[in-house]
C-alpha angles and dihedrals in degrees: 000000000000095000096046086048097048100069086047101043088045087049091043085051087045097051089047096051098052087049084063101042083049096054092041092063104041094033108104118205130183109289144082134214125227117213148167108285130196117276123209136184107275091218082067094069102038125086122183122164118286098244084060098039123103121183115263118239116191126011128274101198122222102199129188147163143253114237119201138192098221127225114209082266091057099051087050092054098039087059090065102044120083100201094068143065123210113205135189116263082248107052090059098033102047097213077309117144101252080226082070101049101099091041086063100044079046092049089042092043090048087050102044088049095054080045098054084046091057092045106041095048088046096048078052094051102252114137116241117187115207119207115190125162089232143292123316115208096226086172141012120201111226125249088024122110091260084065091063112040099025148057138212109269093030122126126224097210091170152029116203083317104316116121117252109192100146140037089240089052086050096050089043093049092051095044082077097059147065148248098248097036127118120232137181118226121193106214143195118198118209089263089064089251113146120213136169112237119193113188134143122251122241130214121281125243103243096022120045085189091069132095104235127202098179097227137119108234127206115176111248112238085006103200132163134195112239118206095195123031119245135195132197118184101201090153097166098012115112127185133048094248081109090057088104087042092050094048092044087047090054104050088056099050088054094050136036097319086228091105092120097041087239089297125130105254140165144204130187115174128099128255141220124205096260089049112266119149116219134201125274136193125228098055107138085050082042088050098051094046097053085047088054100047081054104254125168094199136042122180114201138167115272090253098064102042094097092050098046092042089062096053098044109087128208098296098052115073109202124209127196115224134179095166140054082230103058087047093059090047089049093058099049096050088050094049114293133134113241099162088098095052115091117235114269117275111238088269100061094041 
């Protein structure tokens, strides 16, 4: 009897053991993995006309990451491997559908290209008008006097008169006046409803002098005018982290070409149109890929210097930037070549 149950019992464990391994390895959970992605020139994906175009000399690294829906083998192996970070569903999705994922990278990686454009042709003196139909609350703080009187999706087309049309003309509007004093906004809700909102400005974090609403503002129909057409290819590239690479890789592009000094070098941050670098996830995979591709610098957000400078190694020198400026000093004082770069308009110093 034993010896007619054995062989069946062994095939039955057998069988078992490759369904699990079998689900293991196609069952996807919730959580993703973060790991070392390809890095390119950032010259090869940049294409501006050819009166204004100059040869690129050295290499300006774009870097990403792979991102990757884990299966329960995964996670196993991702647990035992150093150069990879696994995250919760939620962490990465934000309460977003995962269906939705790719529409937002490719959202975030259309905005942060017309951004680096801005920037870069400002920070080289073009003029580059930007025409917006007011400002779009895209998010209210709460206990501040926008929590009271607005809603998300409204737009503030006035204050006390004065056109609003972009989120620069807002800021600007508010810089005159003062936490305590009363304004009259004119307002248009999504449904196309107008309204008048009186409410009293509070003081704002970081200057106490300020007016403060306690929104975030985006321009509505945010549109610029371009003097010289450019171009970026980031077929299969999500996200707006390459917003930095893309602006460094333009202005060379429109001067000499010798911004690197002929050195490999590298930048992840975004980037808004005056110039400010923001903040990215993914660094220490980020980190481990430019080492690998052999650069000697790599510019990062000050929030992520302590992270990438543990990853480095001796052979990788990391620089914090908030700023287009400083990246541009950074990479004259590590090698780069800044004599064909104009000097910063008012606005960028």
């Amino acid at each position: 009897m034993t010896e007619r149950l054995f062989p069946w019992t062994l095939g039955s464990l057998i069988a078992l053991a490759v369904a699990v391994l079998l689900v293991a390895e196609f069952l996807h959970i919730p959580y993703y993995e973060l790991s070392p992605g390809p890095t390119a020139p950032v010259s090869e994906l940049i294409s501006v006309p050819a009166s204004h175009r100059h040869p690129v000399h050295g290499s300006l690294l774009l870097v990403t990451v792979y991102q990757t829906h884990l299966t329960t083998a995964g996670y196993l192996r991702a647990q035992v491997s150093s150069n990879v970070a696994v995250y919760s569903a939620a962490q990465i999705l934000g309460g977003l559908p995962a269906s939705q994922l790719v529409a937002q990278d490719q959202a975030e990686m259309s905005q942060s290209q017309q951004s680096a454009e801005v920037a870069a042709l400002r920070r080289l003196g073009y003029s580059v008008p930007e025409h917006g139909t007011g400002v779009l609350v895209a998010y209210i703080l709460s206990h501040t006097p926008a929590a009271k009187a607005l809603q998300v999706g409204d737009t503030i087309l006035s204050i006390d008169g004065q056109a609003t049309p972009t989120d620069n003309q807002l800021v600007a509007a508010l810089a005159q006046d003062h936490p305590g004093q009363s304004v009259n906004l004119s307002v248009q809700n999504a449904k196309g409803q107008d309204r008048s909102v009186k409410l009293t400005l509070a003081k704002r974090p970081g200057s106490p002098s300020g007016g403060f609403l306690g929104i975030e503002p985006l321009t509505r129909d945010d549109r610029f005018d371009f003097p010289i057409k450019i171009a970026i290819n980031a077929a299969g590239i999500g996200g707006p982290s390459a917003g930095l690479a893309f602006t460094l890789g333009i202005i060379d592009a429109l001067t000499g070409g010798n911004l690197t000094g002929r050195h490999v070098m590298a930048a992840t941050g975004t980037i808004d149109v005056d110039g400010n670098v923001g903040d990215v996830g993914g660094v220490a995979e980020k980190t481990v890929s430019v080492a690998r591709a052999g650069a000697t610098l790599f510019l990062v957000p000050p929030q992520e210097y302590a992270t990438a400078r543990a990853h480095a190694g001796p052979h990788l020198k990391v620089v914090a930037v908030s700023t287009l400026q400083q990246a541009l000093t950074a990479i004259g004082a590590n090698g780069g070549d800044l004599r064909d770069i104009p000097p910063p308009p008012p606005a960028f110093r």
